[in-house]
TORNU-850471 format. One record per residue (C-alpha): residue in three letters; y, z, x. Coordinates in steps of 0.05 Angstrom, whole numbers, plus 5000, padded with zeros to 4 digits. Layout:
N
ALAYZX;...
This chain:
440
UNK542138413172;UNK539437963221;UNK531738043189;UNK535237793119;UNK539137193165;UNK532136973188;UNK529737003120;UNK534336573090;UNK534436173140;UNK527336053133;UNK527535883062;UNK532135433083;UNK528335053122;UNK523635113078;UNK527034713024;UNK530834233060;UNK523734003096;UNK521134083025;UNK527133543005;UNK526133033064;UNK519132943033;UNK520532862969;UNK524532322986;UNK520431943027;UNK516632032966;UNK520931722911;UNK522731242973;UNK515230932988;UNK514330952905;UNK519630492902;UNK517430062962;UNK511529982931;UNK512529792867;UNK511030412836;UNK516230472799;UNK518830112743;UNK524330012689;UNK522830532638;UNK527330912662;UNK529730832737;UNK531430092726;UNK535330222667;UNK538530852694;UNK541730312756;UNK542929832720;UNK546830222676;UNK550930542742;UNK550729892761;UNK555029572715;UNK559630232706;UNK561730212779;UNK561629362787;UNK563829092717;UNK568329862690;UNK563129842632;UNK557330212602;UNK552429682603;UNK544929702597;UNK543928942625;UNK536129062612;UNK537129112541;UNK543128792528;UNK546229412488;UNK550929922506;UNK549230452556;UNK549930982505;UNK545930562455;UNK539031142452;UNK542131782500;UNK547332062516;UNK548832102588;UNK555932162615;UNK554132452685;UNK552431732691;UNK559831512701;UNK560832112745;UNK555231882790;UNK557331142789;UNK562731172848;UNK556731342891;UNK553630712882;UNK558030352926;UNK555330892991;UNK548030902965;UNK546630452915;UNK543830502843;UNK537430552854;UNK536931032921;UNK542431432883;UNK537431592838;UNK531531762878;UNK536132112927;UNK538432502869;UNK531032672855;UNK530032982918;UNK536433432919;UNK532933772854;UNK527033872903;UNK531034282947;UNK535934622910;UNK530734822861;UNK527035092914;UNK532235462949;UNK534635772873;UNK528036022868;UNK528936382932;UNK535136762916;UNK532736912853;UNK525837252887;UNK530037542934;UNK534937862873;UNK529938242849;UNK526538472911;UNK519738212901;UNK518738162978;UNK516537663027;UNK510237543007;UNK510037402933;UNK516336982942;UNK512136462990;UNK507336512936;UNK512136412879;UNK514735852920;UNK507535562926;UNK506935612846;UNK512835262832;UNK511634622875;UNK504934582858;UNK505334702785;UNK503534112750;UNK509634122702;UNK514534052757;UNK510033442805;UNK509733182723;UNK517133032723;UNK517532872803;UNK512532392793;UNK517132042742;UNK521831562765;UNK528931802738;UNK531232192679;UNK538132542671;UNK534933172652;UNK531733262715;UNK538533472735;UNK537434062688;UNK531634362734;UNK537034672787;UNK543034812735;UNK539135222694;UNK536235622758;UNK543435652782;UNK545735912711;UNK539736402713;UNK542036632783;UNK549236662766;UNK547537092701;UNK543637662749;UNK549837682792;UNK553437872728;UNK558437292748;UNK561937152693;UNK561836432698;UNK554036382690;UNK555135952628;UNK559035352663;UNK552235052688;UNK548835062615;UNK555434792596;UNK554334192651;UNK547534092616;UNK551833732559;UNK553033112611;UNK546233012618;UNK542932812548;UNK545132932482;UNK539133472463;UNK539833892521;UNK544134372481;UNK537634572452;UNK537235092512;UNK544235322496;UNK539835552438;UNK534835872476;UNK538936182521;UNK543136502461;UNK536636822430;UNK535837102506;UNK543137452510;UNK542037732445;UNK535538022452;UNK538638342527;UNK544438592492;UNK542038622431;UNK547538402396;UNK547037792347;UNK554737482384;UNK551537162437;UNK547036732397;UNK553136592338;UNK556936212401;UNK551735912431;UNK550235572354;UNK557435472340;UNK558635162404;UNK551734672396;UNK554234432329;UNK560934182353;UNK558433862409;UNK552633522364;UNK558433362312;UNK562233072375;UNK556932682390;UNK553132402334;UNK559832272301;UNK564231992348;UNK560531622400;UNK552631402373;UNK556531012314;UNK560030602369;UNK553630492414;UNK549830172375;UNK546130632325;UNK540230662384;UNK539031522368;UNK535631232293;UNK530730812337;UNK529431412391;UNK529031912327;UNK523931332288;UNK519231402361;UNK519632112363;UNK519232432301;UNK519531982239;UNK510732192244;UNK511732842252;UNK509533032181;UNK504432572193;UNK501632922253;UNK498333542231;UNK490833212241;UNK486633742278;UNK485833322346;UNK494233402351;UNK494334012337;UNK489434242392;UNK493533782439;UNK499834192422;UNK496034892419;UNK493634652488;UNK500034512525;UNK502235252518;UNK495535422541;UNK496934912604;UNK503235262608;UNK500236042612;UNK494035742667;UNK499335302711;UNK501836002725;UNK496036312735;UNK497436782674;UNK503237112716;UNK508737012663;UNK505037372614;UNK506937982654;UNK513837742641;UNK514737382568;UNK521937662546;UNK524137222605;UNK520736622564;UNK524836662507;UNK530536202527;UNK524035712532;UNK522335692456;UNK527835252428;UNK526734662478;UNK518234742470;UNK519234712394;UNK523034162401;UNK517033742437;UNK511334062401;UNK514633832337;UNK514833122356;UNK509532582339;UNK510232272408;UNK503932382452;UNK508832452517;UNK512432882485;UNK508233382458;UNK504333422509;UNK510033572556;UNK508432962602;UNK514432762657;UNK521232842645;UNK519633202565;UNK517933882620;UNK524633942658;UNK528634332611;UNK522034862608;UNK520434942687;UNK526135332703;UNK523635922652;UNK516735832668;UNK518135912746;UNK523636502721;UNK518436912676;UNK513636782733;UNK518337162790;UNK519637612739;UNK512537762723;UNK510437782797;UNK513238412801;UNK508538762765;UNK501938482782;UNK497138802840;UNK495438492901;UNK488638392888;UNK489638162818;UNK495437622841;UNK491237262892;UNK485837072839;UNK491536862794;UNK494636462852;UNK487636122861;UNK486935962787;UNK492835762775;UNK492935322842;UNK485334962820;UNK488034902744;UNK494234502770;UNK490134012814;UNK486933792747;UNK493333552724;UNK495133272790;UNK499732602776;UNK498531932809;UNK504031822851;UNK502231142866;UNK498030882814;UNK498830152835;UNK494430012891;UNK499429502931;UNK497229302992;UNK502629113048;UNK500828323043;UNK502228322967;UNK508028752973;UNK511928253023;UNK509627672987;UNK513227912926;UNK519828212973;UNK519727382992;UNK520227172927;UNK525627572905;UNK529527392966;UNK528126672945;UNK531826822869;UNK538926542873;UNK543427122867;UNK548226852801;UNK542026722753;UNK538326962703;UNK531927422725;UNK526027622673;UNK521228082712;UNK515028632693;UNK516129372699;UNK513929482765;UNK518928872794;UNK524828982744;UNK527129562790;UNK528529052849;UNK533128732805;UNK537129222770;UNK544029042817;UNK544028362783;UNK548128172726;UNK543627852681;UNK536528072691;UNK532028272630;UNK524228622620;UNK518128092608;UNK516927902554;UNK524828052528;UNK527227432552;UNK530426662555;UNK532626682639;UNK532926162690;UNK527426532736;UNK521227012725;UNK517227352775;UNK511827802745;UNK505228042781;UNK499327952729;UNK494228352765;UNK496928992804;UNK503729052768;UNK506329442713;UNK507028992651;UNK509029332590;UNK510829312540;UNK506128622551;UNK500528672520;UNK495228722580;UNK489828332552;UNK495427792537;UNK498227782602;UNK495527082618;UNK496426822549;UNK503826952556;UNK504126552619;UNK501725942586;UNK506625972527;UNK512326002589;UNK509325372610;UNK508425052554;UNK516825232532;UNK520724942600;UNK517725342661;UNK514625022716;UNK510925452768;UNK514525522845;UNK508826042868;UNK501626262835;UNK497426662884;UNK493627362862;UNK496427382799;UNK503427342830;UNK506926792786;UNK514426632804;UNK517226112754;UNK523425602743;UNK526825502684;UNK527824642680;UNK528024472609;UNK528824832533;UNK523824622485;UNK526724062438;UNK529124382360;UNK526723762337;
């Protein structure tokens, strides 16, 4: 008893210390001005507006919140706001996956007794499998949410409790095609009981929520899913060149090496896996397809699952050269978690300008600013704009969907159409609306 207290105890620890760093993580990202609008600016913005103006508002964009996902845990998460803020919601929210997927994986070792040992190293795997620092590199998706629910439904379902379902249910708040593991995990119950019912409710119960959806509420938001569906897989058909198809064949390869080959030992435990990995290998979107950031979150949780599974049956001597291969094969794939070299000067330059940006105008700023911003009313992305202000940094900043090469070029049309300049220095440019260009 008091041998299994220490234990979890330690694992505890473990994950909460885990936690605390990943969020001075997301935290010195942000800071820094490594992150951007695509998608934690437009994720608070939209929880801005919900909790300060009752309204589902992407201010960015100037569309509905709804307009391209689905995401209705984002008026659950809204009252927060006023505690933490949008934006430090969001990357607080990041770090709890951190820790409770951690700890999940834990109980789940420790369900089915793989002992001490391999559960440090299946804890070892998991953080430093390049699928999982992939998405925790990104700055906020919904779906990264998914990462803990489906290791808590996982959990759940080993306990026999019948409730396991009610956190795949909860995936249904987070984005309108995460029902694609209710799929998966219906092929899974059926093959373990092998009886067809599980996977007839799990379909029945995905086509009235998708009829719910795409019915009922994208018809009213703006039609933004024909737009997503046009990026993602209009090309699809189009995409069967032999360079693709390599790049697809190889991200299940990545998948099997991040692992070390361990969940090959266990691949019944992958199946719930194969509806959600279709779903991005089908799609003509490089990101996508090749399982980059947040397009990984609803996969990790069976990865890391076959993997404890797998554990189990692999020799001591066989599992360390796994561990080592699959530990140098992930550091290949290791993600740039601050890709924008900022230096301290340049960072407090740009904190001064925002602070000098009246707080009840219009604000136009690159990627890499527009998150500073989102807790205005009226701010929009460079070069989607007509507002009173813009602050943009030319040289170290994020600047899409601006052209890079055009970067410059677009500052001269600004000041050629009404702008004047009130700072230039590094390729810092704050600017001042004072006139519109005569119609005449």
């Amino acid at each position: 008893m008091l041998k299994s207290l220490k234990q979890h105890s330690l694992f505890l620890t473990l994950s909460f210390i885990l936690g605390i760093l990943a969020l001075c993580v997301k935290i010195f990202q942000h800071i820094t001005y490594n992150t951007g609008a695509y998608d934690l600016g437009i994720r608070a913005n939209i929880l801005y507006n919900i909790s300060n103006h009752c309204k589902i508002y992407d201010g960015i964009f100037a569309h509905h919140g709804f307009f391209a996902h689905f995401h209705p845990i984002s008026i659950l998460l809204a009252p927060l706001t006023f505690i933490f803020g949008s934006v430090y919601l969001l990357l607080i929210i990041k770090a709890l996956v951190v820790f409770f997927s951690v700890y999940l994986v834990y109980l789940i070792s420790l369900k089915l007794k793989i002992g001490k040992e391999k559960t440090i190293l299946i804890v070892f795997l998991f953080i430093t499998n390049q699928f999982f620092l992939s998405q925790f590199s990104f700055d906020f998706h919904p779906e990264t949410i998914g990462i803990p629910l489906i290791l808590l439904g996982l959990y759940l379902l080993m306990n026999d409790n019948k409730f396991f379902f009610l956190p795949f249910l909860l995936l249904a708040l987070l984005k309108e095609d995460t029902v694609v593991v209710w799929l998966g995990m219906g092929l899974y119950l059926s093959y373990e009981k092998k009886t067809i019912m599980p996977l007839v409710v799990w379909i029945v119960g995905s086509i009235v929520f998708v009829a719910v959806v795409f019915s009922l509420i994208f018809p009213y938001t703006g039609g933004g899913l024909k737009t997503m569906w046009n990026i993602h897989y209009a090309n699809s058909l189009n995409t069967f060149s032999l360079d693709v198809m390599f790049k697809r064949l190889w991200s299940v390869v990545r998948i099997i090496l991040s692992t070390g080959g361990v969940i090959l030992f266990a691949p019944i435990e992958l199946i719930p896996a194969i509806v959600p990995l279709f779903e991005h290998l089908s799609s003509s979107y490089f990101h996508r397809y090749l399982l980059d950031y947040q397009y990984s979150d609803l996969i990790i949780p069976f990865i890391v699952f076959s993997m404890i599974n797998g554990i189990r049956y692999v020799k001591r001597d066989y599992l360390r050269v796994m561990v080592v291969v699959a530990f140098f094969f992930n550091l290949l794939y290791l993600p740039d978690f601050f890709p924008l070299r900022q230096s301290f000067k340049r960072i407090e330059t740009i904190d001064s300008l925002i602070c000098v940006i009246p707080g009840d105008v219009s604000v136009s700023a690159c990627n890499s600013i527009l998150p500073h911003l989102c807790e205005r009313d009226s701010i929009s992305l460079i070069p989607f704009n007509k507002a009173s202000y813009i602050i943009i940094d030319l040289e170290k900043g994020n600047v899409y969907p601006l052209e890079w090469d055009k970067r410059y070029t677009y500052i001269d049309t600004l000041l050629g159409s009404g702008y004047i300049t009130l700072f230039k220095k590094d390729g810092i440019y704050l600017l001042k609306r004072v006139s519109y260009p005569s119609l005449e």
